[in-house]
C-alpha positions in Angstrom: 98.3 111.8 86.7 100.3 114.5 88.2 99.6 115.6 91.6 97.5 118.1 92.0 98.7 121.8 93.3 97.4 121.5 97.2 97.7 125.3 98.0 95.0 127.2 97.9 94.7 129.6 94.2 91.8 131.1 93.2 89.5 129.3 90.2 90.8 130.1 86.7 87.8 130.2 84.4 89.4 132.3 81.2 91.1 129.2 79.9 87.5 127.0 80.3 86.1 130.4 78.5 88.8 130.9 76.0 88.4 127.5 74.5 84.4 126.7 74.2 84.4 130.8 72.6 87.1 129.5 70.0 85.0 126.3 69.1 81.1 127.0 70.1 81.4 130.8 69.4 80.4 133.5 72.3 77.1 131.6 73.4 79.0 128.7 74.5 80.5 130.7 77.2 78.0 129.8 79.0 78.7 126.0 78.9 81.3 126.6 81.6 79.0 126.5 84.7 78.6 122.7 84.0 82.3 122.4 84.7 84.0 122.6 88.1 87.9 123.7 88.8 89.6 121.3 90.7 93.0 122.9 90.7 96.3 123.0 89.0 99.0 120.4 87.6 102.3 120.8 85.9 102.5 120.8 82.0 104.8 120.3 80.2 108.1 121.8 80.7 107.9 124.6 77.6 104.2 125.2 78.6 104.1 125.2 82.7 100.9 124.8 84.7 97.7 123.6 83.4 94.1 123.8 84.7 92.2 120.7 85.4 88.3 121.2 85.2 85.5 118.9 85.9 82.2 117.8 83.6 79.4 117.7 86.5 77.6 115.4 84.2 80.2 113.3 82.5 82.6 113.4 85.3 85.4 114.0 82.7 88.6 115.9 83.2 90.3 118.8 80.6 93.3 120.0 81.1 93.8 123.2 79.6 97.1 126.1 79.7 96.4 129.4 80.1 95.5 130.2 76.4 93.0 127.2 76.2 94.8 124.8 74.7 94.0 121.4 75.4 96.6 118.5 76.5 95.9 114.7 77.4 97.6 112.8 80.0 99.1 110.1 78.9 99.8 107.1 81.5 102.2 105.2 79.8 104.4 108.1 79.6 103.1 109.7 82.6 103.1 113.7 81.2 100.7 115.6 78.8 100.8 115.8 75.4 98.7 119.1 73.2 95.3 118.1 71.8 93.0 119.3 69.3 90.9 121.7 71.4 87.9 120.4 69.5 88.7 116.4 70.1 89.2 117.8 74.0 86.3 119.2 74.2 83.8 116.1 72.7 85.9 113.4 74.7 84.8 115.7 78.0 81.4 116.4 77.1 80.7 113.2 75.0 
């Protein structure tokens, strides 16, 4: 994977927010304490940085831009690719 951004950003929860709204509904909101931020990484050239957060339980990653869309990293080709938001979302908490 991509290094991640070393400098110091504050947390960006509104993607994490935006995207278990879109598929949960508003109640899911919620869900995002069980996640931690652990920082930035560059996308792919047409979208720019992701977020990388953290399942506490499941110790899985999402990547997400800054609309909630979801991208997987792929190692063969060592970049991210887009990603249902819904098959993100079960392969993180699942």
């Amino acid at each position: 994977m991509t290094a991640i951004n070393s400098s110091y950003r504050p947390a960006d929860w509104r993607p994490l927010e935006r995207a278990l709204e879109a598929e949960f509904g508003a109640a899911a909101v919620d869900a995002s304490a069980a996640f931690w931020f652990i920082g930035f990484v560059a996308g792919p050239d047409d979208v720019g940085e992701l977020r990388l957060y953290e399942h506490s339980a499941t110790r899985r990653r999402l990547a997400l831009d800054c609309d909630g869309s979801a991208y997987r990293w792929l190692a063969d080709t060592a970049r991210f690719c887009p990603l249902e938001i819904g098959e993100a979302l079960v392969q993180t908490l699942v």
